[in-house]
N, CA, C and O atoms as a printed pandas DataFrame, in Angstrom:
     atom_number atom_name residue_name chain_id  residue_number  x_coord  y_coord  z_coord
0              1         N          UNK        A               1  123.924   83.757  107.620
1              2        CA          UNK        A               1  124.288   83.172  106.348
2              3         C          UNK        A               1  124.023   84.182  105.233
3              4         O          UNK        A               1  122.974   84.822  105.308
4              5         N          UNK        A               2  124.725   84.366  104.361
5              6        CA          UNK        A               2  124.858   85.822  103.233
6              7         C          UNK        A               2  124.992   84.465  102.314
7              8         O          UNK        A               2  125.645   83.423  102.342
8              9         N          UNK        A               3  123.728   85.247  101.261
9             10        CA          UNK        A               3  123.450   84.641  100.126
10            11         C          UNK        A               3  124.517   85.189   98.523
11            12         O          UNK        A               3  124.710   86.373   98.246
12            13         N          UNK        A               4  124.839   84.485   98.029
13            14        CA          UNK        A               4  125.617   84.966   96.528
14            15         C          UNK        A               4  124.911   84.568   95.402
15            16         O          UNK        A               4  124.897   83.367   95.136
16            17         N          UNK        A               5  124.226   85.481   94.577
17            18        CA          UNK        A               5  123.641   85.222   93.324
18            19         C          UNK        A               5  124.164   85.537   92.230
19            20         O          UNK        A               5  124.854   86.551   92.328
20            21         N          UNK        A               6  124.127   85.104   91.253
21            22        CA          UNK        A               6  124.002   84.992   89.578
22            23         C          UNK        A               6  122.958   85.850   88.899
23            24         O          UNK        A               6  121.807   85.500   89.160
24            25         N          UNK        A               7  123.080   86.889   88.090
25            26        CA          UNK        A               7  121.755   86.487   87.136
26            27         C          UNK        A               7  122.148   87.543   85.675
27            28         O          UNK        A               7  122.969   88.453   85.552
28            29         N          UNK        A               8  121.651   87.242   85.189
29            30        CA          UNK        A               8  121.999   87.437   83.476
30            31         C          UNK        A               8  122.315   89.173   83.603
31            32         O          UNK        A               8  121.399   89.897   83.993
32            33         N          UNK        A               9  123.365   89.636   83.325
33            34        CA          UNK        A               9  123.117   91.108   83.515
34            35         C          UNK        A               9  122.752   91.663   81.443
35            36         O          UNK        A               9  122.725   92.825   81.038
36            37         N          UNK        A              10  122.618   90.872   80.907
37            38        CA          UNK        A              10  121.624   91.207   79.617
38            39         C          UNK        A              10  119.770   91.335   79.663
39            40         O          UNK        A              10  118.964   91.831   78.875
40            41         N          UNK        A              11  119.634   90.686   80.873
41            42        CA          UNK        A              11  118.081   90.328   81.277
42            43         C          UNK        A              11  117.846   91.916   82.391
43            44         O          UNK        A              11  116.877   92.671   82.305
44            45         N          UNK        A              12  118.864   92.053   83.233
45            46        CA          UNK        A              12  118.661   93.073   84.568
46            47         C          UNK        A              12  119.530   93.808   84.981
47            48         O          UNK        A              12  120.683   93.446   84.746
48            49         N          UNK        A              13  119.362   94.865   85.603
49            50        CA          UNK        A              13  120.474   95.440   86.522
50            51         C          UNK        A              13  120.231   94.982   87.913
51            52         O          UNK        A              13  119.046   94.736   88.138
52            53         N          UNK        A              14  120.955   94.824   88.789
53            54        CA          UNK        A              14  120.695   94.700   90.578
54            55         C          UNK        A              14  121.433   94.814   90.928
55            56         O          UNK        A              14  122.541   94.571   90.449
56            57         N          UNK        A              15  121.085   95.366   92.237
57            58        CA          UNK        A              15  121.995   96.562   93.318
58            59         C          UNK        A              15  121.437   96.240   94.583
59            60         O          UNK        A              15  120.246   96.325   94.880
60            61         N          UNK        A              16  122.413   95.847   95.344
61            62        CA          UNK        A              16  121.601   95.551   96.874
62            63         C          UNK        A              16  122.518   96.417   97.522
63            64         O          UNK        A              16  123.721   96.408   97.264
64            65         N          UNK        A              17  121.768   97.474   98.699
65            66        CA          UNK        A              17  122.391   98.184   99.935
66            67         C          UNK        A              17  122.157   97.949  100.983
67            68         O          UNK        A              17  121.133   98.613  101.141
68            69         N          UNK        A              18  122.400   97.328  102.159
69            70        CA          UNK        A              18  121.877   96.924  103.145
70            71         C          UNK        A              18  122.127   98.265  103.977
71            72         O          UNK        A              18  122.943   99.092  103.570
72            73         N          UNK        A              19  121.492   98.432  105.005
73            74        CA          UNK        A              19  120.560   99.372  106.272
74            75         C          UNK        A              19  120.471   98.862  107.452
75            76         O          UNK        A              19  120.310   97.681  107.759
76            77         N          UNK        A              20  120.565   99.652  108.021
77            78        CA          UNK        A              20  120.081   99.063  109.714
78            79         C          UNK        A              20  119.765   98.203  109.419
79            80         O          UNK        A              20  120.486   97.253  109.117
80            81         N          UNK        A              21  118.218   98.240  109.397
81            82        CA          UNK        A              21  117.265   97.338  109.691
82            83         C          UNK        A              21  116.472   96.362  108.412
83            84         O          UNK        A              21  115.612   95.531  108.706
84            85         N          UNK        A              22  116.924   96.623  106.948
85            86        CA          UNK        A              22  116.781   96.391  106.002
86            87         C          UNK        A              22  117.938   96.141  105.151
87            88         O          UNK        A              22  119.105   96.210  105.536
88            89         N          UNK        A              23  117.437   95.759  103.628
89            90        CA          UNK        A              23  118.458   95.841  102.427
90            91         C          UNK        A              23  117.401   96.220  101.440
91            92         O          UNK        A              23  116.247   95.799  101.366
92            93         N          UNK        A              24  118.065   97.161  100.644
93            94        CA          UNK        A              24  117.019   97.962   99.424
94            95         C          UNK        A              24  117.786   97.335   98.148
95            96         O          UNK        A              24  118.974   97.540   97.897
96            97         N          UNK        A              25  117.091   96.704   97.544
97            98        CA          UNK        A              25  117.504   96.280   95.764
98            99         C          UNK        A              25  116.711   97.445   95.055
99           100         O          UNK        A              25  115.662   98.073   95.195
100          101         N          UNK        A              26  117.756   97.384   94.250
101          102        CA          UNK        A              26  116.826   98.367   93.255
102          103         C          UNK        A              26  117.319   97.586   91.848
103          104         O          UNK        A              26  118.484   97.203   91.743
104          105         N          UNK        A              27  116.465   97.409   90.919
105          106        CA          UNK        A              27  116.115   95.938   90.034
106          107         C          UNK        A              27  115.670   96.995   88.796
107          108         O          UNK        A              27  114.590   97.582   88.860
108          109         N          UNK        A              28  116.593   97.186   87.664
109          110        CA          UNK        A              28  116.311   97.602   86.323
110          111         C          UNK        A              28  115.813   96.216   85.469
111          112         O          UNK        A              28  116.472   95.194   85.663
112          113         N          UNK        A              29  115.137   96.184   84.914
113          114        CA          UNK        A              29  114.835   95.152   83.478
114          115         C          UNK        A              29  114.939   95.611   82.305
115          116         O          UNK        A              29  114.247   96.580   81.992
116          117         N          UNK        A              30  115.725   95.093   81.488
117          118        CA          UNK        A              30  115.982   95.677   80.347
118          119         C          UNK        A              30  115.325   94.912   79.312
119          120         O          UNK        A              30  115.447   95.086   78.100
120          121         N          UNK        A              31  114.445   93.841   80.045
121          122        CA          UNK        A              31  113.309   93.054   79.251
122          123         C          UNK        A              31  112.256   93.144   79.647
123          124         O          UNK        A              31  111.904   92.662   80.723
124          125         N          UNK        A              32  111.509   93.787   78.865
125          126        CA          UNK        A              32  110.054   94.161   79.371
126          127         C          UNK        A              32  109.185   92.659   79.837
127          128         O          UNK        A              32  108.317   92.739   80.707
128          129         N          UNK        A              33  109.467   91.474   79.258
129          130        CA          UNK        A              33  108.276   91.020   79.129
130          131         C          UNK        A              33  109.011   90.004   80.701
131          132         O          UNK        A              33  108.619   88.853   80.894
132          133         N          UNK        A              34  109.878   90.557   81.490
133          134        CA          UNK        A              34  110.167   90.225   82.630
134          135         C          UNK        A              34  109.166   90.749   84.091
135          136         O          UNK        A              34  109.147   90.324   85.246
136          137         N          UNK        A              35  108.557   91.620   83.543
137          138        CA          UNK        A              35  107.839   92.620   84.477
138          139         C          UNK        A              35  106.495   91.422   85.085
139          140         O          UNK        A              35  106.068   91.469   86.239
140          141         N          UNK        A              36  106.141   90.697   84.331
141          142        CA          UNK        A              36  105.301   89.372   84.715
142          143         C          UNK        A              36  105.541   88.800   86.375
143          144         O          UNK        A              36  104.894   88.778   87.422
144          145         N          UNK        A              37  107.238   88.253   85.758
145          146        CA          UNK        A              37  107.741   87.824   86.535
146          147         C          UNK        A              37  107.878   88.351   88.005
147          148         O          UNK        A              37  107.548   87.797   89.053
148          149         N          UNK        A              38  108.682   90.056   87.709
149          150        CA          UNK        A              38  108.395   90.550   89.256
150          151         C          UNK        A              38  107.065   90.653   89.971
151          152         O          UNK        A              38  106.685   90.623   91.141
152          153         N          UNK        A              39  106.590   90.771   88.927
153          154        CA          UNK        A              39  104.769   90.767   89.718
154          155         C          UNK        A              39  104.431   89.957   90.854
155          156         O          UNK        A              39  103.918   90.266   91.930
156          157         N          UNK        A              40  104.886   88.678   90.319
157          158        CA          UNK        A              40  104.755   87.250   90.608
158          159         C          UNK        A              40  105.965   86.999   91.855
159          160         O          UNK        A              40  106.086   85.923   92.440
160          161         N          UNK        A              41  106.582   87.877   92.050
161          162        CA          UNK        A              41  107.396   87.936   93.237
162          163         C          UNK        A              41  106.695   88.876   94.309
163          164         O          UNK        A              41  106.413   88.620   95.479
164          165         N          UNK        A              42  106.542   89.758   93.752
165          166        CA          UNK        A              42  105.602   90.864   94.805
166          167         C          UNK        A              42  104.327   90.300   95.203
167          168         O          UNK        A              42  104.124   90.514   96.398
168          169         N          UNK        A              43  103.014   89.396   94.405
169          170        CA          UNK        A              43  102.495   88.708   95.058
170          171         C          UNK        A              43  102.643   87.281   96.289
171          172         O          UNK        A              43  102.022   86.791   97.232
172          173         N          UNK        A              44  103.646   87.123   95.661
173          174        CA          UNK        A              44  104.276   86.128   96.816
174          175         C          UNK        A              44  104.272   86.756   98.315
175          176         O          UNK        A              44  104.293   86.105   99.360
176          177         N          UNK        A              45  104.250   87.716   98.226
177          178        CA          UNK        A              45  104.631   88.485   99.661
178          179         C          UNK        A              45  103.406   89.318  100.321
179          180         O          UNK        A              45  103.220   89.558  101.513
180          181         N          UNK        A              46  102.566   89.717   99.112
181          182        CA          UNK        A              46  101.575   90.028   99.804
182          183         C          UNK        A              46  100.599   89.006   99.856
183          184         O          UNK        A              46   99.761   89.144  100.747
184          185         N          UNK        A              47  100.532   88.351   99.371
185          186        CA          UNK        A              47   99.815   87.041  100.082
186          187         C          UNK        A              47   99.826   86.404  101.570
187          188         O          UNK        A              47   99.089   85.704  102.265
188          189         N          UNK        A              48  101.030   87.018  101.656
189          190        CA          UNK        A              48  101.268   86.000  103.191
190          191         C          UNK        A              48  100.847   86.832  104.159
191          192         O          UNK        A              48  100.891   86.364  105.297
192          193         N          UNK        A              49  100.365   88.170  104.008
193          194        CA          UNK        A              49   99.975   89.266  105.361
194          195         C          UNK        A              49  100.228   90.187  105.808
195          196         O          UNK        A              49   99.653   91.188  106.237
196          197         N          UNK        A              50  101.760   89.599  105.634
197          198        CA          UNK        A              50  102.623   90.336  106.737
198          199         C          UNK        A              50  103.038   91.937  105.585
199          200         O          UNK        A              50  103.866   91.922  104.674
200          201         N          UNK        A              51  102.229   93.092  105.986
201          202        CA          UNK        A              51  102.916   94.094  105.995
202          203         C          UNK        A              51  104.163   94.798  105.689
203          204         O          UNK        A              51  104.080   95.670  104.824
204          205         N          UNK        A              52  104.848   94.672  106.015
205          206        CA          UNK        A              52  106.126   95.231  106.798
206          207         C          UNK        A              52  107.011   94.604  106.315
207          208         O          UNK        A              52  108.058   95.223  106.501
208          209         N          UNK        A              53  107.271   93.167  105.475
209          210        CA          UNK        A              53  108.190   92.035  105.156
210          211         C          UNK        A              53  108.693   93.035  104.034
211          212         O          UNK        A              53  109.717   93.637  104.355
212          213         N          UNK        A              54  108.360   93.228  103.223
213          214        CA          UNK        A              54  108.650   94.169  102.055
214          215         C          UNK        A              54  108.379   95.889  101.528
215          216         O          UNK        A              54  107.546   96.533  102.166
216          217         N          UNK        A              55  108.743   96.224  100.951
217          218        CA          UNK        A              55  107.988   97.715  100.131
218          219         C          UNK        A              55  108.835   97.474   99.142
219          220         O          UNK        A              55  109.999   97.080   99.074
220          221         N          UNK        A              56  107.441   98.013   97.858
221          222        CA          UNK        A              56  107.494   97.365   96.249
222          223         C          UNK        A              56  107.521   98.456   95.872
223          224         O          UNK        A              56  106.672   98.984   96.590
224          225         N          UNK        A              57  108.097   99.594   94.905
225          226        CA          UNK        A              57  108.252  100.414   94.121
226          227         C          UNK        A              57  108.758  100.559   92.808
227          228         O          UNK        A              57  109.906  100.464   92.372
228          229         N          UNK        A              58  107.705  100.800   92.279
229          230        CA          UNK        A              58  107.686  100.990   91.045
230          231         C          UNK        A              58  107.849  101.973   90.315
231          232         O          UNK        A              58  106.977  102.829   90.456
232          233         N          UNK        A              59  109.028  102.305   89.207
233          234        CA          UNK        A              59  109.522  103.592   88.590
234          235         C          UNK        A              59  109.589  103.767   87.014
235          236         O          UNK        A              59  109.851  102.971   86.113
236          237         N          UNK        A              60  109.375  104.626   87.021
237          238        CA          UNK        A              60  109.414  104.456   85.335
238          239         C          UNK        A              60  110.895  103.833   84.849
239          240         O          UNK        A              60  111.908  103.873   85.547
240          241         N          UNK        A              61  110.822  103.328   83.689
241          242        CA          UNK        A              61  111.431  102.474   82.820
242          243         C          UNK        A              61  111.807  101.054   83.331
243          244         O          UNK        A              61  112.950  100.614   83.452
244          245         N          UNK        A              62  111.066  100.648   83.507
245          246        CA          UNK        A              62  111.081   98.845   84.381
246          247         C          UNK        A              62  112.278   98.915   85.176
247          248         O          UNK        A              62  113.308   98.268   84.989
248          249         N          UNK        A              63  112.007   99.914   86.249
249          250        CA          UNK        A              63  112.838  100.128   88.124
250          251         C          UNK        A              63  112.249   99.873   88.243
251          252         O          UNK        A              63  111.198  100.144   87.663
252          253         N          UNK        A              64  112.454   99.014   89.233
253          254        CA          UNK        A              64  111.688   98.910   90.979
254          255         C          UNK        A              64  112.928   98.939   91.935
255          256         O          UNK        A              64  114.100   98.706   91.641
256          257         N          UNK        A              65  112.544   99.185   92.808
257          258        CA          UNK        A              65  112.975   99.648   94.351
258          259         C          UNK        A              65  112.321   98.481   95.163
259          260         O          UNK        A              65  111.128   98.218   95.011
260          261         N          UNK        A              66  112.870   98.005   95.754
261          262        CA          UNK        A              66  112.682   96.928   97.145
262          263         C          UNK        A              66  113.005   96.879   98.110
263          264         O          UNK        A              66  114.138   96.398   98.140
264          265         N          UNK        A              67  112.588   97.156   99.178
265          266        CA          UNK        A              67  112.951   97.246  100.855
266          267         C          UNK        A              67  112.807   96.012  101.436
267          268         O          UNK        A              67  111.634   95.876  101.784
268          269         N          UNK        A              68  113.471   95.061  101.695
269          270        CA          UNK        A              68  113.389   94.327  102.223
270          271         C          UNK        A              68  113.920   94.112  103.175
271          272         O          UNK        A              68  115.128   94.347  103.150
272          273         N          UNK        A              69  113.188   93.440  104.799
273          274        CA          UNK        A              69  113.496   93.202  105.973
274          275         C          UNK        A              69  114.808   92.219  105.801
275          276         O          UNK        A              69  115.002   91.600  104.754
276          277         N          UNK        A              70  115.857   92.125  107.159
277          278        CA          UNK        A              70  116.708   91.573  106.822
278          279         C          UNK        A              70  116.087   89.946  107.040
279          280         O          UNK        A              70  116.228   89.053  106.203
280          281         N          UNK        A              71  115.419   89.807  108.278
281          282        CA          UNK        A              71  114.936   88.369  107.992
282          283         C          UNK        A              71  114.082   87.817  107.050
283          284         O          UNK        A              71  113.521   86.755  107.322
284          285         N          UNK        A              72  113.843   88.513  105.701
285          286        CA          UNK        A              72  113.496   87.827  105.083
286          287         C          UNK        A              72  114.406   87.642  103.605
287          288         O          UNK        A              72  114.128   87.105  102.533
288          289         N          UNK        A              73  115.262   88.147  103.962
289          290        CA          UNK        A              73  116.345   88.388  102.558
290          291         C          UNK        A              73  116.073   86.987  102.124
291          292         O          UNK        A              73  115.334   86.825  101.153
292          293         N          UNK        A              74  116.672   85.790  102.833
293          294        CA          UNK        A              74  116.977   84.530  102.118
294          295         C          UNK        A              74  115.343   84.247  101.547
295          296         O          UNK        A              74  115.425   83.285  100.783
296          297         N          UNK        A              75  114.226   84.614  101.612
297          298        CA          UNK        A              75  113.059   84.181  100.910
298          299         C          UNK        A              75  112.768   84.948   99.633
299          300         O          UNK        A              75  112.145   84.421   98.711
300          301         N          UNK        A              76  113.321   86.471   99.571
301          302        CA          UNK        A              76  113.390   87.031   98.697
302          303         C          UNK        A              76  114.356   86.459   97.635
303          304         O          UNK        A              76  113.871   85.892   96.656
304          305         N          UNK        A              77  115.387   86.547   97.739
305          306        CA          UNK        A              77  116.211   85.718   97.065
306          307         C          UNK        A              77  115.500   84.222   96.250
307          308         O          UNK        A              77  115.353   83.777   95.111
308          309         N          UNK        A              78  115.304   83.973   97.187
309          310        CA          UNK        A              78  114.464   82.463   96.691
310          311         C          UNK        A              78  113.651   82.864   95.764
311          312         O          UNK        A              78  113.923   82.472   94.629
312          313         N          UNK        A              79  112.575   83.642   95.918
313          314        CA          UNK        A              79  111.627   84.213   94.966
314          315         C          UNK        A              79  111.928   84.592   94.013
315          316         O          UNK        A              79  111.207   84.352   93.046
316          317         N          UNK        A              80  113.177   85.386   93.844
317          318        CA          UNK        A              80  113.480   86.016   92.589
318          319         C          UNK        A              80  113.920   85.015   91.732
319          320         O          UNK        A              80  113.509   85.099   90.575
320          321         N          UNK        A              81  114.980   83.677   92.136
321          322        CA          UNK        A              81  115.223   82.510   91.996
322          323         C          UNK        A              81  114.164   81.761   91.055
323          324         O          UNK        A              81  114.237   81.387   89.884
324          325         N          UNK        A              82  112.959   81.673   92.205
325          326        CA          UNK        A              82  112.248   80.765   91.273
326          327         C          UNK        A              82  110.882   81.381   89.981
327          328         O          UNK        A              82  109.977   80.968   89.255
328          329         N          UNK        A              83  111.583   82.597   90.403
329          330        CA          UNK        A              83  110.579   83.606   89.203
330          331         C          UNK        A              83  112.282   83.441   88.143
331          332         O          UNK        A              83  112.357   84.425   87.407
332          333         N          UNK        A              84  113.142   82.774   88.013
333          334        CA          UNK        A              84  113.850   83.096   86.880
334          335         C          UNK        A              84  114.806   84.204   86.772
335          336         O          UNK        A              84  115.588   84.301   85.827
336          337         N          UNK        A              85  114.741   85.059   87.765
337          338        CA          UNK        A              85  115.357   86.443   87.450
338          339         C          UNK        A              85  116.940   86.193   88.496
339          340         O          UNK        A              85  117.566   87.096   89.051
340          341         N          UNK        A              86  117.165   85.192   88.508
341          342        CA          UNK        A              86  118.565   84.558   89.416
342          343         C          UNK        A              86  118.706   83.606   88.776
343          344         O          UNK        A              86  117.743   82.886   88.516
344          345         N          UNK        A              87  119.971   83.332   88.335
345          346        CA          UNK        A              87  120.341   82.134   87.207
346          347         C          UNK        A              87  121.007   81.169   88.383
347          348         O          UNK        A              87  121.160   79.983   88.092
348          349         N          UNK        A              88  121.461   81.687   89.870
349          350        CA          UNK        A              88  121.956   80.627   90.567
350          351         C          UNK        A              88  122.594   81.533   91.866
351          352         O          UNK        A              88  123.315   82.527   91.787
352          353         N          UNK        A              89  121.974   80.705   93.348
353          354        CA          UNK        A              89  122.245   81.088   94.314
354          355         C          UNK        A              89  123.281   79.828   95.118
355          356         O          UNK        A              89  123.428   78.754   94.535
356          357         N          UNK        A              90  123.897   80.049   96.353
357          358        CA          UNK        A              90  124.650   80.157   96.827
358          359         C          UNK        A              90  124.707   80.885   97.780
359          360         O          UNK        A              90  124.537   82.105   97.766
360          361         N          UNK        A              91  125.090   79.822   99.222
361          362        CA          UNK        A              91  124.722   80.696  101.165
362          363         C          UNK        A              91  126.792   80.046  101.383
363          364         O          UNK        A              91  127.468   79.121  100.934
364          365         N          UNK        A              92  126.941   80.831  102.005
365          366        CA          UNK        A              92  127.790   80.892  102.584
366          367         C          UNK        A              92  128.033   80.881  104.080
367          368         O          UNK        A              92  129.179   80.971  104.519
């Protein structure tokens, strides 16, 4: 199931490439006081243990870089969702 999102492109940039074994977003904010928010997505994930589910990178001028496993795309999604930074998803 391939997810379709929404989200304000005045609030962000996003770019998803999928990989073998992954998909890498790479996530501009062009609102600083959004950076909360990703935080609050990246703890979501390290909370749960698991290693390997993600890699969080952080770049100058509010980039980040995201590696995400393919089985967890649809939770990522969700996360970004309910941190606000997705105005509206959609599985196909």
């Amino acid at each position: 199931m391939k997810a379709a999102y929404k989200y304000d492109d005045k609030l962000l940039e996003l770019r998803e490439t999928a990989n073998e074994e992954d998909i890498e977003f790479s996530i501009t904010l062009l609102n600083s006081e959004l950076k909360k928010r990703m935080i609050k997505v990246r703890e979501f994930f390290e909370e749960n243990k698991v290693l390997t589910d993600i890699h969080y990178y952080i770049h100058p001028n509010n980039r980040y870089q995201v590696i995400v496993r393919k089985d967890i795309y649809n939770e990522f999604i969700i996360q970004l969702f309910r941190q606000q930074l997705l105005k509206e998803i959609t599985w196909s």
